[in-house]
Z-matrix of the N, CA and C atoms (Angstrom, degrees):
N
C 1 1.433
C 2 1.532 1 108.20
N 3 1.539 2 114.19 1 133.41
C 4 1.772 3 116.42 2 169.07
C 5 1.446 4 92.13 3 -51.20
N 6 1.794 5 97.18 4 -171.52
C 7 1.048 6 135.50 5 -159.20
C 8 1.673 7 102.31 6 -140.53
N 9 1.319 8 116.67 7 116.66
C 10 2.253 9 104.34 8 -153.85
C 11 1.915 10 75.78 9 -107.11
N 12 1.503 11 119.19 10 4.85
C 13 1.897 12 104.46 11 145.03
C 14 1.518 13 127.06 12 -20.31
N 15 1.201 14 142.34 13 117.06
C 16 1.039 15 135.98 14 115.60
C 17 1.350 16 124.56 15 7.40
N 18 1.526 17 129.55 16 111.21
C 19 1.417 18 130.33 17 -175.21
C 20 1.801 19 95.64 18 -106.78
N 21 0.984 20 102.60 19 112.75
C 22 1.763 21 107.11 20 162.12
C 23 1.311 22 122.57 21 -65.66
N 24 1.486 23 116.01 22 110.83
C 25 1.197 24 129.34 23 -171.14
C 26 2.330 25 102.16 24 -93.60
N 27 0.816 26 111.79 25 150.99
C 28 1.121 27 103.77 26 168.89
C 29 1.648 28 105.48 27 -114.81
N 30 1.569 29 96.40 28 139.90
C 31 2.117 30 88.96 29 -153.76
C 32 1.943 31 82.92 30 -98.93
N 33 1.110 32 129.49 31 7.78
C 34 1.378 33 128.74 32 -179.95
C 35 1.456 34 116.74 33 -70.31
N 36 1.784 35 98.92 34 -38.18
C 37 1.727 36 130.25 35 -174.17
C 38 1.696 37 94.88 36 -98.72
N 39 1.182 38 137.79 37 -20.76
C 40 1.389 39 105.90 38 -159.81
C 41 2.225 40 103.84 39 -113.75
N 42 0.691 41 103.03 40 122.09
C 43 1.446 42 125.05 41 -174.63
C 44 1.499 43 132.41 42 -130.31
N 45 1.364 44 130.46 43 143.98
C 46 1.228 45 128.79 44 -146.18
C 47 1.569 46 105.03 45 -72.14
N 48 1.268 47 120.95 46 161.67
C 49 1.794 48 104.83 47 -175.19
C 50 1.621 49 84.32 48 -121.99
N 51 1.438 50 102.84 49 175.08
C 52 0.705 51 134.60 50 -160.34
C 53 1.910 52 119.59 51 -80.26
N 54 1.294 53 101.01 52 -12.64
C 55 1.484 54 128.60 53 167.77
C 56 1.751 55 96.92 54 -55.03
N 57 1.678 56 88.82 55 -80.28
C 58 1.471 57 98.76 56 -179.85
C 59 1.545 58 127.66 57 -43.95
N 60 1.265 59 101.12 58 -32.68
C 61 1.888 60 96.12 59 158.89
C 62 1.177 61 129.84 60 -40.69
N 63 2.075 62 100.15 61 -53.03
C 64 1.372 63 105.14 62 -163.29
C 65 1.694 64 104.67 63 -90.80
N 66 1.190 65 127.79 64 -28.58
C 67 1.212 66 108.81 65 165.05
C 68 1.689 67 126.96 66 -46.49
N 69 1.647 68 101.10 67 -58.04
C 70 1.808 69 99.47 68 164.95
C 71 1.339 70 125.67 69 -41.95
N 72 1.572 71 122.19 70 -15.05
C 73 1.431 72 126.20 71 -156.94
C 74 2.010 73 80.01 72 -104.60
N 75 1.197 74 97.18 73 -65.30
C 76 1.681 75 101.86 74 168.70
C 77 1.336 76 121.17 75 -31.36
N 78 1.411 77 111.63 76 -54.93
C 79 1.397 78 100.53 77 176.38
C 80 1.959 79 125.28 78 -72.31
N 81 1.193 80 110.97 79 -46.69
C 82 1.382 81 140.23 80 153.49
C 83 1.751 82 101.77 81 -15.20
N 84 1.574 83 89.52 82 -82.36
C 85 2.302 84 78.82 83 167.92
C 86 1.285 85 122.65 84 -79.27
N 87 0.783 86 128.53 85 26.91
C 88 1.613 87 123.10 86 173.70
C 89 1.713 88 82.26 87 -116.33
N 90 1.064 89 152.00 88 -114.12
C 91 1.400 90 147.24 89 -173.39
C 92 1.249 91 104.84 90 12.91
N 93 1.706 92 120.02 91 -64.72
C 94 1.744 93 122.70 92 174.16
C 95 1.440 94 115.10 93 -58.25
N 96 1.154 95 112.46 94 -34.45
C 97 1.610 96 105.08 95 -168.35
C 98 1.889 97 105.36 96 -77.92
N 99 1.888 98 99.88 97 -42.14
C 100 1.923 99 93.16 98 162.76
C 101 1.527 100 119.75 99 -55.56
N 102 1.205 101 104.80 100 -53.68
C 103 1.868 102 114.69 101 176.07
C 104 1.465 103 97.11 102 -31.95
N 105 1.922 104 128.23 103 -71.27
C 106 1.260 105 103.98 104 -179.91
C 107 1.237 106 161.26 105 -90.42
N 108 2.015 107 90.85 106 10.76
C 109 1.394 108 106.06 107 148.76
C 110 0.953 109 124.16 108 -65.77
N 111 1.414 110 134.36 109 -45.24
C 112 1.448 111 123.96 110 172.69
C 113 1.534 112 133.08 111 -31.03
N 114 1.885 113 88.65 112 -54.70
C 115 1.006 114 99.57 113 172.13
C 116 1.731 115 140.30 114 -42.82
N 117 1.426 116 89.50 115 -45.02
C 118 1.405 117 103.15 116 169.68
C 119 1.428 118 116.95 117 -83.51
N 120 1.015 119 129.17 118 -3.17
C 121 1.426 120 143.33 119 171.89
C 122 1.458 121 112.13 120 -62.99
N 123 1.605 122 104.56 121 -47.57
C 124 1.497 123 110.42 122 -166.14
C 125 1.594 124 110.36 123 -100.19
N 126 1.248 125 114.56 124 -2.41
C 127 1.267 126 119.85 125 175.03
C 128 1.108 127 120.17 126 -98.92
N 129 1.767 128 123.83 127 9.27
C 130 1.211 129 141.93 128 143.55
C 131 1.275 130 118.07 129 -74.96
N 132 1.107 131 120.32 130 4.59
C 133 1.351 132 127.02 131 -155.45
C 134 1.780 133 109.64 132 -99.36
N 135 0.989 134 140.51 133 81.86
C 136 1.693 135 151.64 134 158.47
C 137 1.367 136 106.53 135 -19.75
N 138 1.639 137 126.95 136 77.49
C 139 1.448 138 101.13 137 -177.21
C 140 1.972 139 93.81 138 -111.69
N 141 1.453 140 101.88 139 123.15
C 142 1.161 141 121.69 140 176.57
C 143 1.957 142 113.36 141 -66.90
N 144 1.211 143 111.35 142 113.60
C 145 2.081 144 101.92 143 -176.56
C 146 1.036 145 109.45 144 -93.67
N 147 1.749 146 137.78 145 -6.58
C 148 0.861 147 139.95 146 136.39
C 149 1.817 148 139.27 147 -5.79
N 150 1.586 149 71.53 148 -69.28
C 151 1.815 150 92.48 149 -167.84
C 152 1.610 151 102.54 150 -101.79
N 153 0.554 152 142.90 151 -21.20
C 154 1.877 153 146.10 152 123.28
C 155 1.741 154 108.68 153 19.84
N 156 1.638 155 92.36 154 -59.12
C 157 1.815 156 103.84 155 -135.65
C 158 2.529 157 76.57 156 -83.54
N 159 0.807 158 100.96 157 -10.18
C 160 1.370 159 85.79 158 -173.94
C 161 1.727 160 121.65 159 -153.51
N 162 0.962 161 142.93 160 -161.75
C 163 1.794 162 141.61 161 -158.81
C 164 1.809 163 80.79 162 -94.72
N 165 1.111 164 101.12 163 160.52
C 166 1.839 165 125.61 164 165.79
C 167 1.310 166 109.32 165 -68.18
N 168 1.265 167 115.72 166 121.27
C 169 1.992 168 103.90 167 166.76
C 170 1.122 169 123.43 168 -62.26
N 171 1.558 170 121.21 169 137.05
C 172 1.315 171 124.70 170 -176.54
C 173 1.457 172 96.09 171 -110.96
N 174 1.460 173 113.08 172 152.52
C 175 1.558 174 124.85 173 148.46
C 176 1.233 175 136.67 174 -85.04
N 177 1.625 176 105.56 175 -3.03
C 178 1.328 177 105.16 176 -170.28
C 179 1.889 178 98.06 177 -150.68
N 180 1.030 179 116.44 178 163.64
C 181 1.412 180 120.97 179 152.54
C 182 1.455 181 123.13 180 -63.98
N 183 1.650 182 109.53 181 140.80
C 184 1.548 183 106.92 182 -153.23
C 185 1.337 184 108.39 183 -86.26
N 186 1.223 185 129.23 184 148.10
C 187 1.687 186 136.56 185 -155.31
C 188 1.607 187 108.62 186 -133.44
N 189 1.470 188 109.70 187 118.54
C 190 1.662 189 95.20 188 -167.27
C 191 1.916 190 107.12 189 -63.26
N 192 0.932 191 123.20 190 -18.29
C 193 1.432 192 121.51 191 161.74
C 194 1.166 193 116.07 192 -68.50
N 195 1.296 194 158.60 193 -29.55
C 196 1.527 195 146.41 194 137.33
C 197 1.219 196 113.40 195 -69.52
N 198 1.062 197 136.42 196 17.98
C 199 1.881 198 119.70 197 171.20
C 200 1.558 199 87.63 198 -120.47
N 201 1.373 200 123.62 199 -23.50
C 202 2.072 201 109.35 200 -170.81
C 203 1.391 202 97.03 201 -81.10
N 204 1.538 203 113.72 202 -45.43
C 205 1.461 204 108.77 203 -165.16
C 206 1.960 205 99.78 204 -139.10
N 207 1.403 206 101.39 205 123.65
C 208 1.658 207 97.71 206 -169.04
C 209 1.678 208 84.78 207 -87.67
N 210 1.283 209 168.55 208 -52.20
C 211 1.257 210 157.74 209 -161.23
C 212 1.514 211 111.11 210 -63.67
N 213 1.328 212 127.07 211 -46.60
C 214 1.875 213 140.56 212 -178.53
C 215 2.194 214 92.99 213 -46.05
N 216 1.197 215 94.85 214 107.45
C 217 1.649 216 101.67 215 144.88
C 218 1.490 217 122.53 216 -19.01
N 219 0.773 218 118.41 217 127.28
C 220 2.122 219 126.05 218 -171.41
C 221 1.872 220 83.22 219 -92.12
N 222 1.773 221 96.67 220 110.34
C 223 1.732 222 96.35 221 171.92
C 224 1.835 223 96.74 222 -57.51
N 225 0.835 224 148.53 223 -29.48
C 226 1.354 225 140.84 224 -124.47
C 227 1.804 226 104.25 225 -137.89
N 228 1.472 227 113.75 226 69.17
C 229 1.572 228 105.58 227 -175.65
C 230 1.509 229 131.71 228 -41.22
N 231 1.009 230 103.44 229 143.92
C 232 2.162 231 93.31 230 179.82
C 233 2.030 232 83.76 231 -99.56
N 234 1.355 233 76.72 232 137.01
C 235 1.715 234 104.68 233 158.44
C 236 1.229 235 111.20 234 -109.35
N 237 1.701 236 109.75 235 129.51
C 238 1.500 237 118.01 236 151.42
C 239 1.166 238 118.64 237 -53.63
N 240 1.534 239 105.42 238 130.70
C 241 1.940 240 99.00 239 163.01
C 242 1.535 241 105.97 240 -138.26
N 243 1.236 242 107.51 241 170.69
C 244 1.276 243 105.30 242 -172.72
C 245 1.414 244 105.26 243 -123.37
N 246 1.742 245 127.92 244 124.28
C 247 1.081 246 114.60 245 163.19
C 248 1.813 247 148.71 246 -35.37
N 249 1.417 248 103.31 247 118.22
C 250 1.807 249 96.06 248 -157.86
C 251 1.674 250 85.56 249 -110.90
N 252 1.810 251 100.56 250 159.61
C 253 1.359 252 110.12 251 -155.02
C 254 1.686 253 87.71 252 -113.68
N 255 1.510 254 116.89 253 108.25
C 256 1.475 255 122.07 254 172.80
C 257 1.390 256 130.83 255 -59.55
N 258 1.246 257 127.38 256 125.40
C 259 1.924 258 144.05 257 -156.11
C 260 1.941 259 74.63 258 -61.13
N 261 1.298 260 103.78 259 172.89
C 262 1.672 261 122.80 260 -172.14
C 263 1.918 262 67.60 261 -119.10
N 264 1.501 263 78.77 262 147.84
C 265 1.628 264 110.75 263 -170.58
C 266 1.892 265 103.26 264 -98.53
């Protein structure tokens, strides 16, 4: 069985090695090299200011089967109709 003692380190002798450099240096460019993918990531990016200022146009009333999954078949077809003008009673 260990010993859950306290090991006395002497902090005079113990100092960072040289591992730990290169990982910080390792990590350090990899952060820059994502930073300027990003960068270029978002500057592919099409942002319309237009359509910003208000909701998306719809053609239809919204259907929880087209808003969960836009590819899934609509169980429920939309029919065109055309407004008809009612006889006076």
């Amino acid at each position: 069985m260990t010993s859950l003692a306290p090991v006395e380190i002497d902090p005079n002798s113990v100092r960072p090695g040289w591992v730990a450099l290169l990982i910080v240096l390792a990590l350090g460019a990899v952060t820059v090299l994502l930073w300027r993918n990003m960068g270029k990531q978002l500057k592919k990016i099409d942002f319309d200011d237009d359509a910003a200022d208000g909701p998306a146009p719809s053609s239809g009333p919204a259907s929880p089967a087209s808003s969960a999954d836009p590819d899934a078949a609509d169980p429920i077809p939309t029919v065109a109709t055309t407004p008809t003008q009612s006889e006076p009673k």
